[in-house]
C-alpha positions as CSV (number, residue, x, y, z in Angstrom):
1,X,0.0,0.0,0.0
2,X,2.7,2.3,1.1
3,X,5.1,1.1,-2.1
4,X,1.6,2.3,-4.7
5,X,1.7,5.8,-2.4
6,X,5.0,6.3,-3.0
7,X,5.1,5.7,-6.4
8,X,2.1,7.4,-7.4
9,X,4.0,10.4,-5.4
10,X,6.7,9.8,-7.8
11,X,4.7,10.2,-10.6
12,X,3.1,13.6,-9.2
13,X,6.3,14.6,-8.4
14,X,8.5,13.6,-12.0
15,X,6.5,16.6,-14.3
16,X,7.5,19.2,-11.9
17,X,11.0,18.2,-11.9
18,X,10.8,18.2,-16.0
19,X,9.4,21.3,-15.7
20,X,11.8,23.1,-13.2
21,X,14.6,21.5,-15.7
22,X,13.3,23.4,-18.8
23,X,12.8,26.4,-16.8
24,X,16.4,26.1,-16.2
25,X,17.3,26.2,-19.4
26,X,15.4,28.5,-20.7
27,X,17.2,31.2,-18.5
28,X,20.3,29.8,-19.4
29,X,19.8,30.4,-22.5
30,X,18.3,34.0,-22.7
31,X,21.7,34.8,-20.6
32,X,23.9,33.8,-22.7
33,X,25.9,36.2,-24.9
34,X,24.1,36.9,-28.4
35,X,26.4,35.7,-30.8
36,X,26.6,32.1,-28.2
37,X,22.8,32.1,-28.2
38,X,22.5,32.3,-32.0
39,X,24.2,29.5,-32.7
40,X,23.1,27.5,-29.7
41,X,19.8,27.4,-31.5
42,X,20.7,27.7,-35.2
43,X,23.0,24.5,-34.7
44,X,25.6,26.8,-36.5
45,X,29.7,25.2,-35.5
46,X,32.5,27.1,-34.8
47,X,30.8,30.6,-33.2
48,X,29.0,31.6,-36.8
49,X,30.3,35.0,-36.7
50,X,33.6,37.0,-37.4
51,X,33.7,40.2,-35.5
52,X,31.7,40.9,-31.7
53,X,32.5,44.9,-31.3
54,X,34.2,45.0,-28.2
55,X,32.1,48.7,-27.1
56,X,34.0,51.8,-26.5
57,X,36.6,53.6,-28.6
58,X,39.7,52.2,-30.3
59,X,41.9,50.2,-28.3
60,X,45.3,49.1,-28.5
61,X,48.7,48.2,-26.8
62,X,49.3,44.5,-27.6
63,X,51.0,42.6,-30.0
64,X,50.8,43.9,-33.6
65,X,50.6,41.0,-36.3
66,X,49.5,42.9,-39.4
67,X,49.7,47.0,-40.2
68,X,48.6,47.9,-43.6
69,X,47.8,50.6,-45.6
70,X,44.5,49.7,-48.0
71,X,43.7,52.5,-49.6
72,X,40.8,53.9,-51.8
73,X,37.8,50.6,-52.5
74,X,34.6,50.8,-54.4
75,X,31.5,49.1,-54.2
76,X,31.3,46.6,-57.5
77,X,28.5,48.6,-60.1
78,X,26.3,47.7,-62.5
79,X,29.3,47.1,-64.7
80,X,28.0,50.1,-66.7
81,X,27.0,53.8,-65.9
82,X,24.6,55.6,-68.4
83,X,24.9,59.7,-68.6
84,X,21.6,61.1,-70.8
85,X,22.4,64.4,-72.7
86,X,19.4,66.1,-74.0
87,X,18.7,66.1,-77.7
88,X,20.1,68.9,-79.6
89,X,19.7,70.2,-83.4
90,X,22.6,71.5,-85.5
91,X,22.4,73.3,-88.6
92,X,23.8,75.5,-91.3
93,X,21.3,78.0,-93.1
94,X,22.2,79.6,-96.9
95,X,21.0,82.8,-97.3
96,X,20.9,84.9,-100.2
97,X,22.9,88.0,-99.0
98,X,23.6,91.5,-100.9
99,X,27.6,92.0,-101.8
100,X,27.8,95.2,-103.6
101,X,24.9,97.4,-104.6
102,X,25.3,100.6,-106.3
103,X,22.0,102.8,-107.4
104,X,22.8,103.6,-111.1
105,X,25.5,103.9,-113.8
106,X,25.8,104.7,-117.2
107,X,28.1,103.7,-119.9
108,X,28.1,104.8,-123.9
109,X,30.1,104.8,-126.8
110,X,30.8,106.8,-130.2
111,X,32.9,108.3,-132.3
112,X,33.3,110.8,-130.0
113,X,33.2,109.6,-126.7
114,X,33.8,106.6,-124.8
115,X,32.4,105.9,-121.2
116,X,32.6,102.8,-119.0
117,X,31.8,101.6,-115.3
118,X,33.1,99.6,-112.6
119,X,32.1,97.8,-110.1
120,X,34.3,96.2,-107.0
121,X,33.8,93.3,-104.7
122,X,35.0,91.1,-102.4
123,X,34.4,87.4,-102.2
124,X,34.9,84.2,-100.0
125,X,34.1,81.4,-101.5
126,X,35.0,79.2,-98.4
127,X,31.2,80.4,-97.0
128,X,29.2,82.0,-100.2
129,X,28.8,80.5,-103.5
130,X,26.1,81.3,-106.8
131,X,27.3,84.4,-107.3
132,X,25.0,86.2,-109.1
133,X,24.8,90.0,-111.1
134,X,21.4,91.3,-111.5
135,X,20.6,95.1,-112.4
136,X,17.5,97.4,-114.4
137,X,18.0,98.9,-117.5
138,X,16.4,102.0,-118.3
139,X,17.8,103.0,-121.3
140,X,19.5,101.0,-123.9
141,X,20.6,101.1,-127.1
142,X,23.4,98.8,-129.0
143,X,25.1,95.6,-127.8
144,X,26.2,95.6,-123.8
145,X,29.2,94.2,-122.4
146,X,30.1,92.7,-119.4
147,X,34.1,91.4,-118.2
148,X,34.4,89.8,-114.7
149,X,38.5,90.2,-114.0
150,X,39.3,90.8,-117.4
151,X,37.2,87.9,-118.6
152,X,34.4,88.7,-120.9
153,X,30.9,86.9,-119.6
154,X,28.6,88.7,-121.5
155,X,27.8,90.6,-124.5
156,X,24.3,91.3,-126.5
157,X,21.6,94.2,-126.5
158,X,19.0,93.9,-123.4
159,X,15.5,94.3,-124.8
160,X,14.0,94.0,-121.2
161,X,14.1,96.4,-118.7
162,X,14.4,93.4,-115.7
163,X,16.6,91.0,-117.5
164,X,17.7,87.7,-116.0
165,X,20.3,87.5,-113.5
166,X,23.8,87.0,-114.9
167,X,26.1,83.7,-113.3
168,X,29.5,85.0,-112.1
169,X,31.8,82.0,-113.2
170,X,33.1,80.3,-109.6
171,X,36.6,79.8,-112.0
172,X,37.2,83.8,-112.7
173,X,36.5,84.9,-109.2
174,X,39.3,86.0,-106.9
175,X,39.0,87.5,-103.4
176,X,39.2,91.0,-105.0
177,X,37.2,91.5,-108.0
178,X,36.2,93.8,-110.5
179,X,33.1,94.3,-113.0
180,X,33.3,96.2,-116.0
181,X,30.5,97.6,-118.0
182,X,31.1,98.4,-121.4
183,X,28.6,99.6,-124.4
184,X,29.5,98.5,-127.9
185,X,30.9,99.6,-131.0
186,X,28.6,101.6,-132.9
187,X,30.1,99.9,-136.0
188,X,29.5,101.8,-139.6
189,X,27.4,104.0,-138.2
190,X,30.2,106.1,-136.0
191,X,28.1,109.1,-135.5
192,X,25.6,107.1,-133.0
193,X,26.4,106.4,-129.8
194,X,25.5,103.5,-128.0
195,X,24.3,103.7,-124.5
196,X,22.8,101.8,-121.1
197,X,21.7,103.6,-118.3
198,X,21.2,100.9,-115.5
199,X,19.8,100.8,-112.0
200,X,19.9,99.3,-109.1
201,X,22.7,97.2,-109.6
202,X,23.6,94.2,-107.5
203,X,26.0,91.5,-106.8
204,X,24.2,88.7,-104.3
205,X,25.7,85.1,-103.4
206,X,24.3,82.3,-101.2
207,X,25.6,82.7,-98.1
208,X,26.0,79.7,-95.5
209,X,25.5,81.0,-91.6
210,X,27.3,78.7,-89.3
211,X,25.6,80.5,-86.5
212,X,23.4,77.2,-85.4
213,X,26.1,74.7,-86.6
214,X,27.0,74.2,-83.4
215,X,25.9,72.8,-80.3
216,X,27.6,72.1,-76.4
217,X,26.5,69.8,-74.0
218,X,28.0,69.2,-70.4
219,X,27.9,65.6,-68.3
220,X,29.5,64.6,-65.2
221,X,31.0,62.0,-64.3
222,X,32.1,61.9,-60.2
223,X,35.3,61.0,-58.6
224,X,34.6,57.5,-58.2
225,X,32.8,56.6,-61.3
226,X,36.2,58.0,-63.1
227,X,38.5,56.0,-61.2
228,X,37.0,52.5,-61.6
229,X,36.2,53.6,-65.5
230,X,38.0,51.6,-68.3
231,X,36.4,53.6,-71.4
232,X,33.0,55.2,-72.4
233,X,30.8,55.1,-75.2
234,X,29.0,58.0,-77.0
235,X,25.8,56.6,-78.6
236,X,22.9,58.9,-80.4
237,X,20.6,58.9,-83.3
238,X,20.8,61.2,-86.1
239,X,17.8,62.2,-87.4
240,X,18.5,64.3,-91.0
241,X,17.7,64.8,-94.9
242,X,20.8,62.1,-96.9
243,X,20.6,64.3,-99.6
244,X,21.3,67.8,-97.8
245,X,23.4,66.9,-94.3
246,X,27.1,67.4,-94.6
247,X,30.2,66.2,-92.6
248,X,29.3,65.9,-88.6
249,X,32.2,67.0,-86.5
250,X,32.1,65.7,-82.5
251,X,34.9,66.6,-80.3
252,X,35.0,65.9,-76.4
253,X,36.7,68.4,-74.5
254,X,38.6,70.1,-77.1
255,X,39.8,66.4,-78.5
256,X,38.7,65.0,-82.4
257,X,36.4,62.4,-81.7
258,X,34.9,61.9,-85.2
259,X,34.3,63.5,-88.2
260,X,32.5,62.1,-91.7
261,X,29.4,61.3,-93.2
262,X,26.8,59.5,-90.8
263,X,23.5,57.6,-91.4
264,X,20.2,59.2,-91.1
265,X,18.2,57.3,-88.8
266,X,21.0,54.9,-87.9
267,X,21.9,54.7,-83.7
268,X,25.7,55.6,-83.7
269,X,28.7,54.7,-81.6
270,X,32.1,56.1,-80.5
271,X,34.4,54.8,-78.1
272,X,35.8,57.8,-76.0
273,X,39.1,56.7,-74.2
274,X,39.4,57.8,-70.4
275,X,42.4,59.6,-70.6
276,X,39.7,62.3,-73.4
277,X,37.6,62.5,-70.0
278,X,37.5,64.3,-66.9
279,X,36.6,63.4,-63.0
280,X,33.9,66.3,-63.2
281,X,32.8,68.5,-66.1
282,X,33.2,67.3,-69.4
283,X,32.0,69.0,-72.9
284,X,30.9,67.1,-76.2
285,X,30.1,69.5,-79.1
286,X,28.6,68.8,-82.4
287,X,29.2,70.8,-85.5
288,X,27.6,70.6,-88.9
289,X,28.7,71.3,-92.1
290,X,26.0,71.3,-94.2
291,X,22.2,70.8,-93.6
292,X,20.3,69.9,-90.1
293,X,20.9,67.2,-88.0
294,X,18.7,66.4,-84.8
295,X,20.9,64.4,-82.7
296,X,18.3,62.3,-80.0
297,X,19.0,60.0,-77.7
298,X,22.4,60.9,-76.5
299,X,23.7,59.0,-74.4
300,X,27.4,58.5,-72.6
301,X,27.8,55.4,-70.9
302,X,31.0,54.8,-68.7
303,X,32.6,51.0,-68.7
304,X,33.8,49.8,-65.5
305,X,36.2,47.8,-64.6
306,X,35.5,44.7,-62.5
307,X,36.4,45.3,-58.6
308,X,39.4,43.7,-57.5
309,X,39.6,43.8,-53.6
310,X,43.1,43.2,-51.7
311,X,43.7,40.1,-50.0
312,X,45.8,40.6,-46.7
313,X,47.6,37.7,-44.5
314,X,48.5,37.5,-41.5
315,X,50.1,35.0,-39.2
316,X,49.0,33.3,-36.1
317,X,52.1,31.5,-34.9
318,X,49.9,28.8,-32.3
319,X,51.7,29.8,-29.2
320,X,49.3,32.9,-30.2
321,X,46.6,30.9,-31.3
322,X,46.8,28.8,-28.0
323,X,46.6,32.3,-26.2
324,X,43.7,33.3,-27.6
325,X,41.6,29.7,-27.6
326,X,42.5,28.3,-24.2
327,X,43.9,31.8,-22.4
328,X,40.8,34.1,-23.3
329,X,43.2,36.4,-25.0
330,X,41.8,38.5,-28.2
331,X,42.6,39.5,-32.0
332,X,41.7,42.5,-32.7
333,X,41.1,44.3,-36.0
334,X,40.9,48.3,-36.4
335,X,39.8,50.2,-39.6
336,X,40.8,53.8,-39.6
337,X,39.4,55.8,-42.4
338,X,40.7,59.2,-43.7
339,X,37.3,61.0,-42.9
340,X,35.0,61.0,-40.2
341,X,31.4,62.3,-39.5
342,X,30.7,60.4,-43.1
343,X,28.7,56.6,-42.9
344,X,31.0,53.7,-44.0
345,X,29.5,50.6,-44.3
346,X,31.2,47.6,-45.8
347,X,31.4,43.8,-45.3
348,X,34.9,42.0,-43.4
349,X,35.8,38.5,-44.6
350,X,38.1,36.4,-42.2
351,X,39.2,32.8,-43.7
352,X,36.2,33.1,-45.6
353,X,33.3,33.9,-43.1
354,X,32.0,37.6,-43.8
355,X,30.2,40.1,-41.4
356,X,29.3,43.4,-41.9
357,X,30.0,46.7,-40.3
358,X,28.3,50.0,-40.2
359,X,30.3,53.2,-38.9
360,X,30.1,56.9,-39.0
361,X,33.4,57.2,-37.3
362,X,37.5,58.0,-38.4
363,X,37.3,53.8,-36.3
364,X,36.4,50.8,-37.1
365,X,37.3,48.2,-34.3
366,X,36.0,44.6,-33.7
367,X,37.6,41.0,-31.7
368,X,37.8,38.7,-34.2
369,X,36.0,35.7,-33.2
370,X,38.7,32.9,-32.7
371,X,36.0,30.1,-33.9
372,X,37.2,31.6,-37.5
373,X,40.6,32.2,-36.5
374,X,43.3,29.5,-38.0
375,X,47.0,28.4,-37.0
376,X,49.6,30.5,-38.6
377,X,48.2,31.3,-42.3
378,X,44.8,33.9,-41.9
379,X,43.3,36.1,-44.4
380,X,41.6,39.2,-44.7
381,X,39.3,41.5,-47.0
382,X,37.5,44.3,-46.6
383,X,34.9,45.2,-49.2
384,X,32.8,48.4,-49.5
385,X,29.3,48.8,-49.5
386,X,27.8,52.2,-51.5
387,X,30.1,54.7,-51.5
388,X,34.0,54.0,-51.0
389,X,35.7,53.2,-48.3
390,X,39.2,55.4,-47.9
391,X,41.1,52.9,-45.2
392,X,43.7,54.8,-44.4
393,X,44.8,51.7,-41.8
394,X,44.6,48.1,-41.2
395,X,45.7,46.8,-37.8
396,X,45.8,43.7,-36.5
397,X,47.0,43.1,-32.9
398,X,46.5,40.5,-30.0
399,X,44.9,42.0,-26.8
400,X,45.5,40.2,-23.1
């Protein structure tokens, strides 16, 4: 009777012993350190983290192992950085323009007298072309001729008082010229005179105005997109008339980039090599020759090169590695960067197991965590994360 007492008492008894047991444990483990508790319940070996931030500032005094300068790292891109530049329009406009205009002059000829005219001008072939020679007659009798340089280019009696423009030969013109107006020869009858009074008398040419010809558009390209650039591109789209567009001239920053006959409607490429760009404000200019082109879609798109982050090593003799595992001694890593007040975040790999780190300080300082930690041979690499890191320091020391 007593032995069934006693062992139902031992049954009442057993779930409040479970019970106190898990209780037990339970505030074991919500007193343990984070990083211990982590893994006690993920099942992760070896500590599953590399750095625990030790709190306070930078700390040092013990044994250096590694002291490095790193230097300037970016953040791995897109591989590609696109600049869009507004669409512009070049183009060259001919005009017809007055050269030399004089109101009226007469010239006649007969036995008796003799009276001719002249008429000076300057041209420039290099921007005006179709010279023309236009003029009213208001009075005429007899043939009437007309000698560019010396050269005769015309010669027969005007019946109409608005006759049709006359074609200055492109071969006799010079960049001083001179037109001379002569009447006739009366012939067998010497006692007439023949005579032309004319008016209004012009010399026009087609004039090309480069004043639109030209167009400058600005694009920046920062710091650090310029150091981790390999090339650029220039792509756009020229939209224009085959039969009328000329040569297209583009220069970057002063420097030929290209200059020849491009496709209407065709998307074009240029490769632009760095050393033509700037870190900051650079200028691409378009010219035209002849006719309009609208250039759309422009478009200057940086290469980059791959990142390629330093790899430092650093030995842990084991009398060292003993000291830290069995003696509670510590490694401990410190990142200084050349500016402070600025947030630096970036990842840390140790023997292969990565952590991050976020920082607004000139400091980075961490213990490494010696489940990561190796005999003699470790590794380290620090990689950014957004903008660059400038690590003007890596230290390495053992602590205790």
């Amino acid at each position: 009777m007593q032995l069934r007492k006693r062992g139902a008492d031992m049954r009442t008894s057993t779930p409040i012993l479970v019970l106190l047991v898990g209780l037990i444990l339970i505030l074991y483990i919500l007193f343990l350190p984070p990083a211990e508790r982590e893994d006690l319940l993920s099942g992760a070996p070896g500590g599953g983290g590399i750095v625990v931030p030790p709190g306070g500032g930078p700390i040092g005094g013990g044994v250096v192992i590694i002291d490095k300068y790193v230097g300037s790292l970016h953040a791995q891109g897109p591989g590609a950085i696109e600049h869009s530049i507004p669409s512009t329009t070049v183009f060259t406009a001919v005009n017809t323009e007055e050269v030399k205009f004089i109101d009226s002059m007469l010239v006649k000829k007969g036995a008796f007298s003799n009276q001719e005219a002249t008429l000076s001008f300057r041209a420039d072939q290099s921007v005006a072309k179709n010279y023309l020679l236009t003029f009213n007659v208001e009075d005429a009798k007899g043939p009437l001729q007309i000698f560019l340089n010396g050269y005769l280019i015309f010669e027969r009696e005007i019946t109409s008082r608005s006759p049709e423009p006359i074609k200055l030969p492109q071969e006799h013109l010079q960049v001083d010229n001179e037109i001379m107006f002569k009447s006739g020869s009366a012939g067998w009858t010497f006692w007439e005179a023949n005579r032309y009074q004319l008016r209004n008398i012009l010399v026009s040419a087609d004039v090309t105005s480069y004043e639109g010809s030209r167009s400058e558009q600005h694009f920046t390209i920062p710091v650090d997109e310029y150091e981790q650039m390999e090339k650029a591109t220039l792509q756009f789209v020229p939209q224009c008339d085959p039969t009328q567009s000329g040569r297209l001239t583009i220069t970057v920053n002063g420097q030929l980039l290209f200059a020849g006959f491009i496709d209407c409607g065709v998307a074009t490429r240029q490769d632009i090599a760095k050393t033509v760009l700037n870190a900051g404000d650079n200028a691409i200019s378009f010219t035209s020759s002849q006719g309009s082109y609208l250039l759309d879609h422009i478009q200057v798109t940086s290469q980059l090169e791959e990142g390629d982050y330093p790899v430092f090593y650093f030995n842990l003799p084991p009398d060292m590695f003993e000291q830290v595992n069995v003696f509670a001694g510590r490694i401990v890593m410190t990142l200084r960067f050349t500016e402070g007040n600025q947030a630096k975040r970036g990842s840390v790999i140790v023997n292969g197991y990565q952590d991050s780190f976020q920082t607004s300080s000139y400091y980075y300082q961490a213990t490494l965590d010696p489940n990561v930690l190796i005999p003699n041979a470790n590794s380290i690499q620090i990689i950014p994360e957004g903008a660059p890191l400038h690590v003007a320091q890596l230290r390495v020391e053992l602590l205790g």
